[in-house]
N, CA, C and O atoms as a MOPAC input file, in Angstrom:
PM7 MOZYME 1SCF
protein

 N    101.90800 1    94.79300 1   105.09800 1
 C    101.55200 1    93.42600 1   104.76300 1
 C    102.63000 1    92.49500 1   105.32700 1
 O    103.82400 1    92.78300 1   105.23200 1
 N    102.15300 1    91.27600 1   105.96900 1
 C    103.12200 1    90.57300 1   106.09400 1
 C    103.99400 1    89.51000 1   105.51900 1
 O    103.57700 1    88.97300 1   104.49300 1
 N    105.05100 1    89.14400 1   105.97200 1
 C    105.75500 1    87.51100 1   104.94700 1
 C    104.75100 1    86.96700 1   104.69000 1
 O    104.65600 1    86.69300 1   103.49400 1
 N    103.69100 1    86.59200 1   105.47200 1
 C    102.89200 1    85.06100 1   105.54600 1
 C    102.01400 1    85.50700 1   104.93200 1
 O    101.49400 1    84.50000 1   104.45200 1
 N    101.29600 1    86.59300 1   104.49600 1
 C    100.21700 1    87.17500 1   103.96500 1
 C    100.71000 1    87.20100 1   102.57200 1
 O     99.89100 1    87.05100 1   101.66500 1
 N    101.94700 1    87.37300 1   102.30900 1
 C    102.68200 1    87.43300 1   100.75400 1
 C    102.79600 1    86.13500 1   100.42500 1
 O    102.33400 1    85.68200 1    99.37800 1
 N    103.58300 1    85.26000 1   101.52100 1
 C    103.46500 1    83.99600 1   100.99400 1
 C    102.32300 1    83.34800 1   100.56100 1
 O    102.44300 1    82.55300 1    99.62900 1
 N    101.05300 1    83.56700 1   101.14400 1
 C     99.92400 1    82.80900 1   100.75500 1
 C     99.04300 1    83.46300 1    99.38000 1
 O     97.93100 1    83.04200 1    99.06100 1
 N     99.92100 1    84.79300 1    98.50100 1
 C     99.38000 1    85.19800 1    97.41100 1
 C    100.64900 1    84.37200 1    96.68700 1
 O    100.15700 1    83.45900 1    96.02300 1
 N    101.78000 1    84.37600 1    96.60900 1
 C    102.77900 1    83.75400 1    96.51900 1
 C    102.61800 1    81.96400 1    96.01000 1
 O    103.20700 1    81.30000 1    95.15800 1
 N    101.66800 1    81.68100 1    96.87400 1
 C    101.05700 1    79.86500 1    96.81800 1
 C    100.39900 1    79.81700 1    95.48800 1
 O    100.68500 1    79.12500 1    94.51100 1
 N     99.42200 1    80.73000 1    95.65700 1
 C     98.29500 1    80.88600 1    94.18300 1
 C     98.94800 1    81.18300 1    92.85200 1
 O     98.74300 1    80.34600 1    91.97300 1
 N     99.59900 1    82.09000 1    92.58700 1
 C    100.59800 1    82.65100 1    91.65500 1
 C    101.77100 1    81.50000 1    91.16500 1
 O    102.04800 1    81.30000 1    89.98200 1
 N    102.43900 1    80.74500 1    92.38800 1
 C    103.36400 1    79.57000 1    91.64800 1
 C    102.58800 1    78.50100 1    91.23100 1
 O    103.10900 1    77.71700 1    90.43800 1
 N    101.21500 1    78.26500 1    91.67500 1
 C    100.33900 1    77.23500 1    91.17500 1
 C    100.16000 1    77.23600 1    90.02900 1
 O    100.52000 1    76.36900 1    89.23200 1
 N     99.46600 1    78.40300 1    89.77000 1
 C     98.95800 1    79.04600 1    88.74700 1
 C    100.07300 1    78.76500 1    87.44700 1
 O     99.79300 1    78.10400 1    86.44700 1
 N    101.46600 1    79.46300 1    87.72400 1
 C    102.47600 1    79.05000 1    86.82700 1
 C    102.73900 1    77.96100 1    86.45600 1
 O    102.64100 1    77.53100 1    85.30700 1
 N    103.13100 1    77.36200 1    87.48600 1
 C    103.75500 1    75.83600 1    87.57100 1
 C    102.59600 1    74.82800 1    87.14200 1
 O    102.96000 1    73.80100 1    86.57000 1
 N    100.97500 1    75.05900 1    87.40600 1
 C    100.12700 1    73.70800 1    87.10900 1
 C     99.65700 1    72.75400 1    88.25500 1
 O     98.70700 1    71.97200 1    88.23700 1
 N    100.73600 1    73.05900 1    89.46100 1
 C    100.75700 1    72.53100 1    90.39800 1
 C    101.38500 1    73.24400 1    92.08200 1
 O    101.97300 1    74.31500 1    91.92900 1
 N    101.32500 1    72.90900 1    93.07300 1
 C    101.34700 1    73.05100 1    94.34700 1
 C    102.83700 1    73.33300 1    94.28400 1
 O    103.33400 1    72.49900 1    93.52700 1
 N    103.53800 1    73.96200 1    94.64900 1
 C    104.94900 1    74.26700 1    95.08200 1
 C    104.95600 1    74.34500 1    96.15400 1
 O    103.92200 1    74.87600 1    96.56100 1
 N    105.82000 1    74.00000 1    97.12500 1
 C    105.69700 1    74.28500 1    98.48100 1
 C    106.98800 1    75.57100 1    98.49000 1
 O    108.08400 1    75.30500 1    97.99700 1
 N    106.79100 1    76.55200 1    98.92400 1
 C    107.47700 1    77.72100 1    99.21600 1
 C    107.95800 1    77.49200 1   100.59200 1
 O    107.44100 1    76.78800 1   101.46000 1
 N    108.82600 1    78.06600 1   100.63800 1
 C    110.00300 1    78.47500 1   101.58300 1
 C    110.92600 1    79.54500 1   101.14700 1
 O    111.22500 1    80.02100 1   100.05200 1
 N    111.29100 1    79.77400 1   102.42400 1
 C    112.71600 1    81.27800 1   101.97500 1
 C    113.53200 1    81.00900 1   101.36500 1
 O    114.02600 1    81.86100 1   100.62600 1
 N    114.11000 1    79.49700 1   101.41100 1
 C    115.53400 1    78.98600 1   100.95200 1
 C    114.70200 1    78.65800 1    99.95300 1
 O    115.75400 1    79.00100 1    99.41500 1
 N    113.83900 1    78.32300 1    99.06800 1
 C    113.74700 1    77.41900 1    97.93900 1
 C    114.19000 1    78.51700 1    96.57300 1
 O    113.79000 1    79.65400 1    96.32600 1
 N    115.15200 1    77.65600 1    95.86500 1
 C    115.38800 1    77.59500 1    94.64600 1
 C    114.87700 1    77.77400 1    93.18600 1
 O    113.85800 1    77.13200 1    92.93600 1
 N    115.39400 1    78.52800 1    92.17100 1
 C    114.78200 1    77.82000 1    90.67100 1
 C    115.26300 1    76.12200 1    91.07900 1
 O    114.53400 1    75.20400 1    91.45300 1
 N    116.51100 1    76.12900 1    90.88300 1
 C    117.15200 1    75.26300 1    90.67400 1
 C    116.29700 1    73.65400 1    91.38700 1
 O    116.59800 1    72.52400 1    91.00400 1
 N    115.22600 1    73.96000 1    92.45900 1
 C    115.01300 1    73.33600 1    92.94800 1
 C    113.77900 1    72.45700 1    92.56000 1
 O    113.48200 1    71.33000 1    92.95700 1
 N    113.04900 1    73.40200 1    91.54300 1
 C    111.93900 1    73.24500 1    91.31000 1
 C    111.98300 1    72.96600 1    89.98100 1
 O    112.33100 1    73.82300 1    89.16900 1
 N    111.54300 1    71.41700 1    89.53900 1
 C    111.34400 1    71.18200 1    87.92700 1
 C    110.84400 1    72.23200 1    87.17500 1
 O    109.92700 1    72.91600 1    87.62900 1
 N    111.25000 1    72.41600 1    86.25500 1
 C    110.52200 1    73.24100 1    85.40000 1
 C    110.45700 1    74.60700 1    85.40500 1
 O    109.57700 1    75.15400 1    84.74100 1
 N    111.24900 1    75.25900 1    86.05000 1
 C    111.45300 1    76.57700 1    86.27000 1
 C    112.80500 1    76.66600 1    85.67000 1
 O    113.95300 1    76.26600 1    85.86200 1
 N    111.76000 1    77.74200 1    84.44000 1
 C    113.03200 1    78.34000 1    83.59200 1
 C    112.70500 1    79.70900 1    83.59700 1
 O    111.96200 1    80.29800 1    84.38300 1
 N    113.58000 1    80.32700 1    82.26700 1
 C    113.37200 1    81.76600 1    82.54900 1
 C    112.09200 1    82.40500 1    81.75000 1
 O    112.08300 1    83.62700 1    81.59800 1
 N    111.12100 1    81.69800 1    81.28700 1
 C    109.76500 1    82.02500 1    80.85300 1
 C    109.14800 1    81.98400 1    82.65500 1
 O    109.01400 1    82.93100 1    83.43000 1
 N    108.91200 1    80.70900 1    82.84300 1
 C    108.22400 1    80.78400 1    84.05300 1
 C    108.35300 1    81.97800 1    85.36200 1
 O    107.40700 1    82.37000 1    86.04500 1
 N    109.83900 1    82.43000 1    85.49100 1
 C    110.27200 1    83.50400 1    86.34600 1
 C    109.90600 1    84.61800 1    85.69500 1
 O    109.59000 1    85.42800 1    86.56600 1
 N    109.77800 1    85.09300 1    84.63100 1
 C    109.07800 1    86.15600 1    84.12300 1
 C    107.27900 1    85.96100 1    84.29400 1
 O    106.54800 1    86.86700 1    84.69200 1
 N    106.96000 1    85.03200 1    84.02500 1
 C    105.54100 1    85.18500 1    84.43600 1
 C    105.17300 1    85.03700 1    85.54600 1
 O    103.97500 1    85.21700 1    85.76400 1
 N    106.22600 1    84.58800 1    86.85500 1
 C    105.79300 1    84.77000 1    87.87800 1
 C    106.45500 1    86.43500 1    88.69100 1
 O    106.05300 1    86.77500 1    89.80400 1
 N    107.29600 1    87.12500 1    88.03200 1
 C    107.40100 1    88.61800 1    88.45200 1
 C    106.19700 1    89.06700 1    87.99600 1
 O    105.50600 1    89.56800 1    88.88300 1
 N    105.57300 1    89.04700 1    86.57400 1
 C    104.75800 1    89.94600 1    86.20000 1
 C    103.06300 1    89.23500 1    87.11100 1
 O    102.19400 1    90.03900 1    87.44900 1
 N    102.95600 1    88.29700 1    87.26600 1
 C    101.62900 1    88.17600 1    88.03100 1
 C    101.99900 1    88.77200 1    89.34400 1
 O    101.02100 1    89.35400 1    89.81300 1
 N    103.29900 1    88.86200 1    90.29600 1
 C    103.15400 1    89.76400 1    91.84900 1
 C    103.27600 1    90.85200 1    91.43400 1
 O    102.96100 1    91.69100 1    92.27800 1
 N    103.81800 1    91.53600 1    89.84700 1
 C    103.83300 1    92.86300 1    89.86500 1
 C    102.26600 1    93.57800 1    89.66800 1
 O    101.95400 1    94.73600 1    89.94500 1
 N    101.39200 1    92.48700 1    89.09400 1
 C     99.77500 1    92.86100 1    88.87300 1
 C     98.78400 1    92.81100 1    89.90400 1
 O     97.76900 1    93.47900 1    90.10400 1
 N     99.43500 1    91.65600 1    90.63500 1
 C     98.58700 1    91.82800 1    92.06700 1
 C     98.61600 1    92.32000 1    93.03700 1
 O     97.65000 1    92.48400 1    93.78200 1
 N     99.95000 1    92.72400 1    93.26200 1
 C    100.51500 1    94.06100 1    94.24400 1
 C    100.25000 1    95.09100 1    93.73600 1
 O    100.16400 1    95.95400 1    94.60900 1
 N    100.01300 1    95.59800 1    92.45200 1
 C    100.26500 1    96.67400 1    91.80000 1
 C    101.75800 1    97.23300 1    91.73500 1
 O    101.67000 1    98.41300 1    91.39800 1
 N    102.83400 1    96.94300 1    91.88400 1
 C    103.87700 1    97.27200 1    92.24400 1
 C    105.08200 1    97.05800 1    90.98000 1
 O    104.78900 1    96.30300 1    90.05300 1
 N    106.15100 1    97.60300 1    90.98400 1
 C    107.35100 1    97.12700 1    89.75300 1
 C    108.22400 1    96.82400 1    90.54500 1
 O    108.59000 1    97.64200 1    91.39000 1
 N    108.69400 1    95.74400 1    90.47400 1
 C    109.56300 1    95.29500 1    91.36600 1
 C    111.11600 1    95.62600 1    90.53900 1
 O    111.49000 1    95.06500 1    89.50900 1
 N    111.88600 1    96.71200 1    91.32400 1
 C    113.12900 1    97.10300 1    90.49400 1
 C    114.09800 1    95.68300 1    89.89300 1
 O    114.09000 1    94.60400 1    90.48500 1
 N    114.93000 1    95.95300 1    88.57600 1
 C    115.43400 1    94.64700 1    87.72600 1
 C    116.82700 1    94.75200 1    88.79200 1
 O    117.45200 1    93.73900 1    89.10700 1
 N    117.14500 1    95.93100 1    89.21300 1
 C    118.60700 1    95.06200 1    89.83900 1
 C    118.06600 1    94.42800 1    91.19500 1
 O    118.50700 1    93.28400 1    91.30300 1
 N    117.52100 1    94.67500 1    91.91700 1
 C    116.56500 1    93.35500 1    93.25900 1
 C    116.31400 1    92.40700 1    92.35000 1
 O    117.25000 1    91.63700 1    92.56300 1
 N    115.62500 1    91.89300 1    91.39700 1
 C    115.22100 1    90.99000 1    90.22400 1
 C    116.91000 1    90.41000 1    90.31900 1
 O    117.22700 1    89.70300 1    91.27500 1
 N    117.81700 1    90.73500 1    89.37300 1
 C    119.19200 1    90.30900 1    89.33200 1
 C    119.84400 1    90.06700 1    90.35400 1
 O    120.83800 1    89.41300 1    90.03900 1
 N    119.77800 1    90.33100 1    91.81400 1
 C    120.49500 1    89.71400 1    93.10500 1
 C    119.47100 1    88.60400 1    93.32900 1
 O    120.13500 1    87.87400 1    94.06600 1
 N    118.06200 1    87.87300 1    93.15300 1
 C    117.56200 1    86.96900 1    93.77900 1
 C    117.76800 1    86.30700 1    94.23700 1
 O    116.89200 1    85.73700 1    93.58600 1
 N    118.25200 1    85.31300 1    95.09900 1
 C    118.87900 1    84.04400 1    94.86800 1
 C    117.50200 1    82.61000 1    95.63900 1
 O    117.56500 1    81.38300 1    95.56600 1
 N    116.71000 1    83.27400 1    96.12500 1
 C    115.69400 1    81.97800 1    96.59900 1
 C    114.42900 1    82.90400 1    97.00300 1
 O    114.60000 1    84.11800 1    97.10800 1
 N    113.16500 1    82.32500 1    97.22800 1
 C    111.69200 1    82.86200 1    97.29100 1
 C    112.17500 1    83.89800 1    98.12300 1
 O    112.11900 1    85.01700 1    97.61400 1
 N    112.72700 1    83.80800 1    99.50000 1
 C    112.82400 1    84.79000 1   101.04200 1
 C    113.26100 1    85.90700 1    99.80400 1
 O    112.40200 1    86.78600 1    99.86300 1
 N    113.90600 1    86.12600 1    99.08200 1
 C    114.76300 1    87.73800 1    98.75400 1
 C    113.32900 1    87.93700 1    97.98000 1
 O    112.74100 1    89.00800 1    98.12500 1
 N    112.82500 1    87.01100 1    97.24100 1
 C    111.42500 1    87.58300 1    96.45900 1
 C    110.48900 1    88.44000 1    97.40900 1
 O    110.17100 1    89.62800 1    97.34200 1
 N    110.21400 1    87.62700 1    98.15300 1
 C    109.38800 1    88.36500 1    99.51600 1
 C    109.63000 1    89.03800 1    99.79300 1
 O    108.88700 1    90.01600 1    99.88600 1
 N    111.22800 1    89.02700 1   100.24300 1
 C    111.78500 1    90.54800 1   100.86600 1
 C    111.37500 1    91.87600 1   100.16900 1
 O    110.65200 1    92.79800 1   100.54600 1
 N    112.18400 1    91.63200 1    98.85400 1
 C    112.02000 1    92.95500 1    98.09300 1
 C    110.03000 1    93.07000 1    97.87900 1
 O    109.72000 1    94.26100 1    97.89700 1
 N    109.11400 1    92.39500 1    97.74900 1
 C    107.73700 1    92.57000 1    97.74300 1
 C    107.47200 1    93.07000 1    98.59300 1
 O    107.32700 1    94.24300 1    98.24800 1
 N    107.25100 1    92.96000 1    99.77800 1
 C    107.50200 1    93.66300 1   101.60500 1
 C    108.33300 1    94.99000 1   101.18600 1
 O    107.63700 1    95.97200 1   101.44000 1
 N    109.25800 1    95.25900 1   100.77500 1
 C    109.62700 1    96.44900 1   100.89500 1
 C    109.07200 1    97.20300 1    99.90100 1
 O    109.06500 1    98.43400 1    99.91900 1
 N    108.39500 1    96.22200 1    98.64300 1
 C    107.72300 1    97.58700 1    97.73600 1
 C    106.11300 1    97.82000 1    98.26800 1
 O    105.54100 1    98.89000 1    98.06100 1
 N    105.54800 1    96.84000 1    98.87900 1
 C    104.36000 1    96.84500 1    99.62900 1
 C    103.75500 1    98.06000 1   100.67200 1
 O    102.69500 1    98.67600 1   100.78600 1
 N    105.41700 1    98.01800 1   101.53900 1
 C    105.03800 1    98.54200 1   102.79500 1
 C    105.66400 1    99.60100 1   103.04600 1
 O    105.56200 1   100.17600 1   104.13000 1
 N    106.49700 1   100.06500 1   101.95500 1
 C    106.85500 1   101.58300 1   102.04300 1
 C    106.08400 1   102.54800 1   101.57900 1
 O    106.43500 1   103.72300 1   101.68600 1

């Protein structure tokens, strides 16, 4: 699967959370985005962990630092 194919399940899923349109990028932030706390980041692991089917390991979870490492580690539980 690719970035851009993740990103565009990625679009639906922060909508879905958030109420509204997020624009994603690699560099984007919690910090960047109103309203992202640590309820919202838990419901947005557990909706890519339901739609991938996948568990995304807690120490990848604990290094995150912006969407690109989210993707990353999704891509690597995807496509191995």
């Amino acid at each position: 699967m690719s970035n851009a194919e993740i990103y565009a399940v990625l679009d639906g899923i922060f909508a879905r959370v958030f109420r509204r349109h997020i624009d994603l990028h690699p560099a984007l932030t919690a910090k960047e985005v109103p309203g992202w706390d640590s309820f919202r980041f838990v419901s947005i692991i557990m909706a890519t962990e339901e739609h991938f089917h996948i568990k995304l390991p807690a120490d990848d979870l604990d290094d995150l630092a912006n969407v690109g490492d989210l993707v990353r580690i999704i891509a690597k539980q995807v496509n191995d």
